[in-house]
C-alpha positions in Angstrom: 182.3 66.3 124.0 184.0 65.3 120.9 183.2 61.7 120.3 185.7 61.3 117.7 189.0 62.1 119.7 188.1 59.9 122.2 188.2 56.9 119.6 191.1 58.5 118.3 193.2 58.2 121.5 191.4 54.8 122.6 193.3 53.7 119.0 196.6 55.2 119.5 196.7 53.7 123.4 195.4 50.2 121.7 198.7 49.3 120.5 200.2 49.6 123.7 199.7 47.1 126.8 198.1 47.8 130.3 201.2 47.6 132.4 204.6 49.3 131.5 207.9 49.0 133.9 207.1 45.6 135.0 203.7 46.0 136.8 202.7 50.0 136.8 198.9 50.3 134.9 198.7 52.3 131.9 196.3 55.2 132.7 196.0 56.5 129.4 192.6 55.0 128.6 191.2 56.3 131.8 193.1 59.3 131.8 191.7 60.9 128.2 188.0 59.6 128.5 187.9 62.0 131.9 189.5 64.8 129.6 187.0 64.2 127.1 184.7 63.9 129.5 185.1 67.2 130.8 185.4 69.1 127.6 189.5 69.1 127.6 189.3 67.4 124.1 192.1 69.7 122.6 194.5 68.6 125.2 193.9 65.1 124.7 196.1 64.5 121.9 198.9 66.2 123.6 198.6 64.5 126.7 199.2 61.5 124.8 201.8 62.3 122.6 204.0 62.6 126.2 202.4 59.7 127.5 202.5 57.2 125.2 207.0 57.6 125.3 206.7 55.6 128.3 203.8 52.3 127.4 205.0 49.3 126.3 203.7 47.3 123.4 201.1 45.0 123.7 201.8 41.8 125.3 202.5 38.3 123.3 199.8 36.1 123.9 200.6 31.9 124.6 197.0 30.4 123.7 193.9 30.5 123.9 191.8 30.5 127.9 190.6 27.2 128.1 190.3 27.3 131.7 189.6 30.9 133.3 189.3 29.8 136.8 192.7 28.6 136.2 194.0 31.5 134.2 192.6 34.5 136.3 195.5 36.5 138.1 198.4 35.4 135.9 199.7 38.5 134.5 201.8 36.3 132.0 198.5 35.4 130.4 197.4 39.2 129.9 198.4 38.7 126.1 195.7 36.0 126.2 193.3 37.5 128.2 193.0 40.6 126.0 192.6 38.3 123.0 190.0 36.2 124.9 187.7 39.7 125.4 188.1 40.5 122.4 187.0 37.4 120.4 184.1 37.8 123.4 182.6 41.3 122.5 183.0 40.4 119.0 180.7 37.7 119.5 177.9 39.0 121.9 176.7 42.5 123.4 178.9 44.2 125.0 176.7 44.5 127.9 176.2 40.5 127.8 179.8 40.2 128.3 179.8 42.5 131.5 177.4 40.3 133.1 178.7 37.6 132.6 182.5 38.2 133.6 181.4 41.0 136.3 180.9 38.9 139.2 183.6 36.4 138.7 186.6 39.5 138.5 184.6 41.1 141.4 186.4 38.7 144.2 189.5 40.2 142.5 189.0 43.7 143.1 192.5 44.8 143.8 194.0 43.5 140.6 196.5 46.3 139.5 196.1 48.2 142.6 192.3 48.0 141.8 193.1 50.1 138.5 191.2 46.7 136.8 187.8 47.9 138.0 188.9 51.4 137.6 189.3 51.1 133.6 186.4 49.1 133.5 184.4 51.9 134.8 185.7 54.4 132.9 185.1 52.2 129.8 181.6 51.4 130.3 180.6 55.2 131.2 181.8 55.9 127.5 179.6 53.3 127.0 176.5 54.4 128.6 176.8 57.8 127.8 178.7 57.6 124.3 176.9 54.5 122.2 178.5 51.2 121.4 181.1 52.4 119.0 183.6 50.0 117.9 187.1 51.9 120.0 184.4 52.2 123.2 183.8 48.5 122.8 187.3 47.4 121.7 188.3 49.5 125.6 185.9 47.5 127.9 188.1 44.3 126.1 191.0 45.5 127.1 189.8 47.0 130.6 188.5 43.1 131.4 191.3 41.6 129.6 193.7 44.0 132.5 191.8 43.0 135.4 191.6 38.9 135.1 194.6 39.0 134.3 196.0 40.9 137.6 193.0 39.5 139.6 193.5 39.4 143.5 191.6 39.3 146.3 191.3 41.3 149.3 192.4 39.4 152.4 189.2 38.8 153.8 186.7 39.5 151.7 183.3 37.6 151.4 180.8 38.6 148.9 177.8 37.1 151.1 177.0 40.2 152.6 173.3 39.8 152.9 173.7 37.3 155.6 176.1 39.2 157.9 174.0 41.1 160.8 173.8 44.8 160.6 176.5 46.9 161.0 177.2 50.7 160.7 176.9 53.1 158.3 180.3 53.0 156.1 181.4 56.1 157.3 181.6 54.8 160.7 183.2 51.2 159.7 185.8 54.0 157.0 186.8 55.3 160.7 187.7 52.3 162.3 189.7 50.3 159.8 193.2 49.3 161.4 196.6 50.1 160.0 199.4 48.0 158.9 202.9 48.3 160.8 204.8 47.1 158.2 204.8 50.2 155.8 207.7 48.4 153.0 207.0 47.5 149.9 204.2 48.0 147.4 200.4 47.4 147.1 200.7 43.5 146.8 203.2 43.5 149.7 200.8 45.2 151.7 197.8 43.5 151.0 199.2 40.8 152.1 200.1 41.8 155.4 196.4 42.4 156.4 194.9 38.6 157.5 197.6 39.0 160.2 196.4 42.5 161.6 194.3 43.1 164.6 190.6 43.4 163.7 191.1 43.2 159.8 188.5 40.2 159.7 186.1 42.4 161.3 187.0 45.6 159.4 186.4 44.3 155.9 183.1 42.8 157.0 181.8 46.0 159.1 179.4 47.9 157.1 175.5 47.6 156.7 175.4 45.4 154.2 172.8 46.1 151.4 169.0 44.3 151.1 168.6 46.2 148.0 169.8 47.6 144.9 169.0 50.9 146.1 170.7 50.5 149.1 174.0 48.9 147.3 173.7 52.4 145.7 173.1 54.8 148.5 176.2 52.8 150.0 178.3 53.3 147.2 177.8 56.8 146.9 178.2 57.5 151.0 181.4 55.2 150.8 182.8 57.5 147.5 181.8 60.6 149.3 183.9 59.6 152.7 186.8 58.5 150.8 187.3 61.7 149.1 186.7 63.8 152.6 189.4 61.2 154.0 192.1 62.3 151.2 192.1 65.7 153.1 192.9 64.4 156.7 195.3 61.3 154.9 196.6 62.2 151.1 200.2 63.7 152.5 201.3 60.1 153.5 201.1 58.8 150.2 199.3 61.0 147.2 198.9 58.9 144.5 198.0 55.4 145.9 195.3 57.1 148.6 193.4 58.2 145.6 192.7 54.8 144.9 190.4 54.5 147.8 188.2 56.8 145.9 188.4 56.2 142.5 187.6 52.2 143.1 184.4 52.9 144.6 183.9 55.5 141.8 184.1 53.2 139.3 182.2 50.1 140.6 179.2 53.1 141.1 179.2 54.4 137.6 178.5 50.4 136.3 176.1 49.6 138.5 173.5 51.6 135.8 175.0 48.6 133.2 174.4 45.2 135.8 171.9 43.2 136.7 170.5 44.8 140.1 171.4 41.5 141.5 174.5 42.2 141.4 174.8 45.6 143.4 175.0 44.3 146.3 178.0 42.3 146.4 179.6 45.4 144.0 178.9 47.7 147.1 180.7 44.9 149.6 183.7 44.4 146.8 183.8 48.3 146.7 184.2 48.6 150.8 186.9 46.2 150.6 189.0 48.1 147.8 189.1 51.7 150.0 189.2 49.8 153.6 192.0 48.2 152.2 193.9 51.0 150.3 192.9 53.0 153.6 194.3 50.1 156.2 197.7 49.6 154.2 198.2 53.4 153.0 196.8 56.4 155.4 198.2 56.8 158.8 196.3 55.9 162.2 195.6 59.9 162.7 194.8 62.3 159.7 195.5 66.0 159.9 193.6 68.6 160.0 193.9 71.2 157.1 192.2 74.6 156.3 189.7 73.3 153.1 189.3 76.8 150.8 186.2 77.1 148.7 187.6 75.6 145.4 185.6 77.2 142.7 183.3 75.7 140.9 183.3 72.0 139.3 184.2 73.2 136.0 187.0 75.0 137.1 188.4 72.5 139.5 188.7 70.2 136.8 190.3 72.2 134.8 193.1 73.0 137.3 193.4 69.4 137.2 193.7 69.2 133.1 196.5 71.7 133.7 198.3 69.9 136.2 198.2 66.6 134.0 199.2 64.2 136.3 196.8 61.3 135.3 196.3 60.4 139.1 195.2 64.2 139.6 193.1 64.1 136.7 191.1 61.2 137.7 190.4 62.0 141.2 189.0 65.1 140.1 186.7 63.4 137.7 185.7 61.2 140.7 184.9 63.9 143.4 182.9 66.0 140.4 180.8 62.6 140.9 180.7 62.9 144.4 180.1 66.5 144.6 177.0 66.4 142.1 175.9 63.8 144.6 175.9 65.2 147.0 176.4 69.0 146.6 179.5 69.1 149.0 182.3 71.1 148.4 184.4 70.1 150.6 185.1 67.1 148.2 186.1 69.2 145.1 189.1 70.5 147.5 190.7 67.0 147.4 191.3 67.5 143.9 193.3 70.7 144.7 195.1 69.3 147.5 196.2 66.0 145.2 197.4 68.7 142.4 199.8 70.5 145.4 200.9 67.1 146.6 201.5 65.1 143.4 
């Protein structure tokens, strides 16, 4: 992969902010470090040049975060949240930084339609795998910077998962999560709507939780793996924000390598809440069946996906390559496919 056009289009999409239209993400970081990614670096530049028409500049900032307790979740403050992470990794390690500010944004999982923890992940895996240049660094900034300040909670959701009793496996708990009636409005409407649904209390607190790291991990990777098989049986009833419910757990797996093992656990908990939730407000109470065709192989599925360009498309494929190499099923590659018809 081609280091170098990856900074390039981190710089270009620096000058612009994380939300455009009043509230929609900005997918353009995430978007071109999967292209890169996946060896589609010629087609990065012109991806962006159509992208970028529609991002808005960076927002103002008001001051300086005095008090971030205080300051997570108002998106009026992103200006000053991006500033704030910025000043941060130019201080300390960018690594130092994640530890610090990962478990206090993980109780706010579904900030931005939980595209928060999906930049982040995407940031630090050019991280990990790329070296500490200053664009990769400058990204996490702005990936943090997004997700304090959209931060939100799942209805329900209690990070104290070692002390719940044993429940099933999270393909199981996937199964059972309840649906909303009230199908109006978008994500945060939704959300909202889940303290008052039957069996919602129990749903986000269902799964096995983890006793260790390797367990969090295990989870995470079952949990990503379901997901994606459930985009099949649910993606027609609403395309782009069903692939959420894989590409949050996606995410919070590819930065465990980059946390404190500590910390897994309560990631893998935080995780489950993202796709129960994106799964309870979102897919319907009965999936469909459909015929799932040999896709080809990982190369070429993401490719299809490149072609398509549809950053939602692009990224789900990137996540179910994950999932595939996982755990060498290909009936997850096919959800890629079946996004690109549907999207």
């Amino acid at each position: 992969m081609d280091h170098g056009i990856l900074d390039e289009a981190y710089r270009r999409l620096h000058r612009t902010g994380p939300e455009f239209e009043g509230w929609l993400s900005n997918h353009g970081p995430m978007a071109v470090e999967a292209l890169v990614r996946h060896g589609h670096d010629r087609s990065v530049h012109r991806w962006l040049d159509d992208y970028l028409r529609r991002l808005d500049e960076l927002p103002r900032g008001r001051g300086p975060i005095e008090d971030w307790r205080e300051a997570l979740g108002d998106p009026k403050r992103a200006g000053d949240w991006l500033a704030h992470f910025d000043r941060e990794l130019r201080e300390r390690p960018w690594r130092e930084v994640l530890g610090t500010w990962w478990p206090r944004l993980l109780p706010g999982i579904a900030a931005g339609a939980t595209h928060g923890v999906i930049r982040v992940g995407h940031a630090v895996r050019a991280l990990r795998e790329d070296g500490s240049g200053p664009d990769r660094v400058a990204e996490l900034g702005q990936a943090l910077g997004y997700w304090a300040a959209r931060w939100q909670p799942v209805p329900g959701l209690r990070l104290d998962a070692a002390s719940r009793p044993d429940g099933p496996d999270v393909a199981t708990a996937l199964a059972s999560v309840p649906r909303i009636d009230d199908r109006t409005g978008g994500i945060r409407q939704r959300l909202a709507r889940l303290s008052g649904v039957p069996g919602w209390d129990g749903a986000v607190a269902a799964p096995r939780p983890a006793r260790t790291p390797a367990d969090a991990e295990r989870g995470l990777a079952a949990l990503v793996h379901r997901a994606a098989l459930d985009y099949l049986r649910y993606g027609h009833e609403n395309p782009v924000m069903l692939v959420h419910a894989v590409t949050a757990p996606t995410a919070v797996l590819r930065t465990l390598p980059a946390l404190d093992p500590a910390l897994w656990a309560p990631s893998l908990t935080a995780a489950w809440s993202a796709t129960a939730a994106v799964t309870a407000v979102y897919a319907p109470p009965r999936g469909t069946a459909i015929p799932v065709v040999t896709p080809g192989t990982p190369a070429e599925v993401f490719a299809r996906a490149a072609r398509h360009g549809d950053a939602h498309v692009v990224k789900l494929a990137d996540a179910v390559l994950d999932a595939h190499a996982a755990t060498g099923d290909e009936r997850v590659l096919a959800a890629a496919g079946y996004a690109g018809q549907l999207i």
